[in-house]
N, C-alpha and C positions, 0 to 999 in steps of 0.2 A: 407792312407799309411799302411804299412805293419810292425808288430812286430817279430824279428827272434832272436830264443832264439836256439843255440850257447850250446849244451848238451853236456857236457863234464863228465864221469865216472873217479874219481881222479886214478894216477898213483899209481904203485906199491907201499902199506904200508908194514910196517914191521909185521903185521897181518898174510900178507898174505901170504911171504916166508917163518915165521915162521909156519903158522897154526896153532899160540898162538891167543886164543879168549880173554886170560887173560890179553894180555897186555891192558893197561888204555889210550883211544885214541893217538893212535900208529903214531908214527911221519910216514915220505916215508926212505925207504933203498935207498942206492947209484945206483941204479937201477931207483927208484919212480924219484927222481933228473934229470937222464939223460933223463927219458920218457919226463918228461915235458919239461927241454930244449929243446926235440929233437921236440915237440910239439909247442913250439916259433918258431922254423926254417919252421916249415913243415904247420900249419897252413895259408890258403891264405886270412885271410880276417883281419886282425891286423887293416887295416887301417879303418875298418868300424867300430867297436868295438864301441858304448856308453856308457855301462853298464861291468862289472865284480863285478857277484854274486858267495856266496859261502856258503854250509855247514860249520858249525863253527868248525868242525870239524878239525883237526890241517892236516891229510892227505890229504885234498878238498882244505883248505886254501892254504898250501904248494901246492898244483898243480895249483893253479890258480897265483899265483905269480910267480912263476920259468915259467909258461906257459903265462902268458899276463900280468905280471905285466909294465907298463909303456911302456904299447901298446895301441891304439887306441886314439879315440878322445880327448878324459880329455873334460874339461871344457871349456867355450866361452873365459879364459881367456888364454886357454893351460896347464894347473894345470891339473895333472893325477889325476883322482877321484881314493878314495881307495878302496879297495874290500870288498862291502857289508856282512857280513856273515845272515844268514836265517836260524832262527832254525828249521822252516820248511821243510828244504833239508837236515836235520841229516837220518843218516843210522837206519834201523828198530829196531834193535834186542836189545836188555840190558843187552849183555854181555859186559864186561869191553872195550872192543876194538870199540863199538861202543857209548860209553857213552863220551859226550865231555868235556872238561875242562873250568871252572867258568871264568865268563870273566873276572876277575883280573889278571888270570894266562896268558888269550890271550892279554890283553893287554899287558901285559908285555914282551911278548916271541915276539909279532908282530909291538908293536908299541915304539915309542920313542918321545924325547921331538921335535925331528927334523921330524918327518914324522911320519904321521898318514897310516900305510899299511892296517889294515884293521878297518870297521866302523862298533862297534859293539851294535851301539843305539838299532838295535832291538832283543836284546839279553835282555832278563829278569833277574835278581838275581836267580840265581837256574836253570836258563834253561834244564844244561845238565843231570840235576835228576826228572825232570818231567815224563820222560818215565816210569822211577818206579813206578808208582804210576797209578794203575791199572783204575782208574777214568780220569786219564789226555787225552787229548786231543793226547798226544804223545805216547799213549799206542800201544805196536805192538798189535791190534785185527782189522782185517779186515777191521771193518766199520770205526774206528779211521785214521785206514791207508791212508785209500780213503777218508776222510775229510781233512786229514791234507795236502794230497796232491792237492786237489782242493784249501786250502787256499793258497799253494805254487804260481799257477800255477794264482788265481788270482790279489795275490800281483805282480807279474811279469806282468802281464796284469796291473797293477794300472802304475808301474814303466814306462813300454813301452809307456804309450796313456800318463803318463805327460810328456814324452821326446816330444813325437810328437806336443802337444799343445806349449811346450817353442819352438818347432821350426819346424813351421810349414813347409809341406812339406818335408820334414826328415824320412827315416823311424826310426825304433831304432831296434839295432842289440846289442843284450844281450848275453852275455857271464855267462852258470850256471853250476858250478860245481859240484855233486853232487856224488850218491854210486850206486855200482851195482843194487842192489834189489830195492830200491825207485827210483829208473830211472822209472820201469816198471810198478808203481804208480800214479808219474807224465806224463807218456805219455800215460798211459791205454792200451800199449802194454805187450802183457803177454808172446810174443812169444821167448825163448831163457831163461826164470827165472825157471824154475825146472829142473835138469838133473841128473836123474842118482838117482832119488827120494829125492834129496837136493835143497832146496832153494840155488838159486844163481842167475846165471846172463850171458846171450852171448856177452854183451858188455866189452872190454879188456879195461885191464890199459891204460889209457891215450887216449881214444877213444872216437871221435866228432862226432856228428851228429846234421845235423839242423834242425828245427820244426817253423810251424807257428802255431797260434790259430786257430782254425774254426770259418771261418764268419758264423755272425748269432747265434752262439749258449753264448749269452748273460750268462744263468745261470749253465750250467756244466762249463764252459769254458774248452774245451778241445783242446789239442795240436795234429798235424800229421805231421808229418817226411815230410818236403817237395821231390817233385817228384827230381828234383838234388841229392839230397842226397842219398834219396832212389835206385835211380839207380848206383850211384857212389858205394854202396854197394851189391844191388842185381841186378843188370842190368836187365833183361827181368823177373826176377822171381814177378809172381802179390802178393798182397799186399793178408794177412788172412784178409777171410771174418769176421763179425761179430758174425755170430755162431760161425767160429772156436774161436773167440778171446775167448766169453763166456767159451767155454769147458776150455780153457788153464787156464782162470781168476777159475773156479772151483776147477781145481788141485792145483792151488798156495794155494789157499784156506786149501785146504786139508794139502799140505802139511808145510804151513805156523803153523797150530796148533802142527803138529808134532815136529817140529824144535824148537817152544815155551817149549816143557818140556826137548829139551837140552839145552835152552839157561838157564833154572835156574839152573844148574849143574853149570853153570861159573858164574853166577850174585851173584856176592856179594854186602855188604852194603858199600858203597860208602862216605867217608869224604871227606871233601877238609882242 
């Protein structure tokens, strides 16, 4: 059976009409809100939905609720599973905007004694200050980046092959929320992340695309934008070769360090 993981870049944060890097994981503006409702409306696959995953991030989370909260299958009983958060799918950089909030504070803002909205077991004490910490697994540095995004892409794979063993012949079609620049991490597409000599990103607020794993490739486990999709976006334009992928994965590179000595211009030390 097939695993289809359902990429979703979160709708408009208040980050990002402000162009404030200082605010402290930044709720969605009245704008980020309508994207995702309009994103429940316009999405066609609600009914195949097993999975809703999310950066713990409060703008990821907020999109994926407003966008497929108490959509798809739920449980064997009909009980809507709640939205996993994955500290793994947090946004790169350690400015305040992309630094997320301790899970006391998320549960509180998202859960109640009535409904459990998001499920924040694999969230750690400290999660959202790991990235500080130039040794950590979450550190923006190249090689950190592209481990942390393989362990994203294989917990998703863990999640996907247990839905299919509880039920067999099933695919499982996963729903993951995530940020502009670690999009092109987890898919190993690099095409559209520097412009204008700024790290960033071609994918718009509130914008899907679907990906499978590659058979066969057990130990990178890597994802590719299935041809559906692909075409629903580029229609006849072919896919970058693997050379050019390398050249573009080189300039992110480049200009990933660049961006690292503004991002500690806004990095401050961080209390809860």
């Amino acid at each position: 059976m097939t695993i289809y993981i359902y990429l979703v870049r979160h709708a408009q944060g208040q980050h990002n009409v402000a162009a404030d890097h200082t605010l402290r994981d930044p709720d969605l503006t009245a704008l980020g809100i309508e994207q995702s409702t309009q994103l429940a409306i316009s999405f066609p696959y609600h009914d195949r939905i097993t999975h809703l995953i999310s950066s713990p991030m409060r703008r990821t989370l907020r999109t994926c609720f407003y966008g497929f909260k108490n959509r798809g299958k739920g449980d064997d009983n009909g009980t809507r599973k709640p939205i996993l958060a994955l500290p793994e799918l947090q946004e790169l950089s350690t400015m305040p905007c992309d630094v997320g909030s301790s899970v006391a504070k998320l549960d509180a803002e998202f859960n109640t004694s009535e409904e459990k909205v998001v499920d924040l077991s694999e969230l750690p004490d400290g999660w959202q200050l790991f990235k500080l910490d130039s040794n950590s697994l979450f550190a923006p540095n190249m090689d950190r980046l592209e481990k942390r995004a393989w362990q994203a892409r294989r917990r998703l794979r863990e999640i996907g092959q247990k839905y299919e063993r509880d039920h067999p012949g099933q695919d499982a079609h996963i729903v993951v929320v995530s940020h502009g620049a670690f999009i092109h991490f987890l898919t190993g597409d690099w095409e559209g992340m520097t412009k204008e000599g700024q790290a960033g990103t071609d994918w718009r607020n509130a914008e899907w695309r679907v990906f499978e794993f590659v058979e066969g490739d057990e130990d990178e486990v890597r994802l590719r934008e299935t041809e559906e999709s692909w075409r629903r976006r580029k229609g006849d334009t072919p896919r970058l070769t693997e050379t050019q992928q390398r050249e573009l994965k080189t300039n992110v590179e480049r200009v990933l360090e660049e961006d690292k000595k503004e991002w500690k211009k806004v990095t401050v030390c961080f209390q809860e």
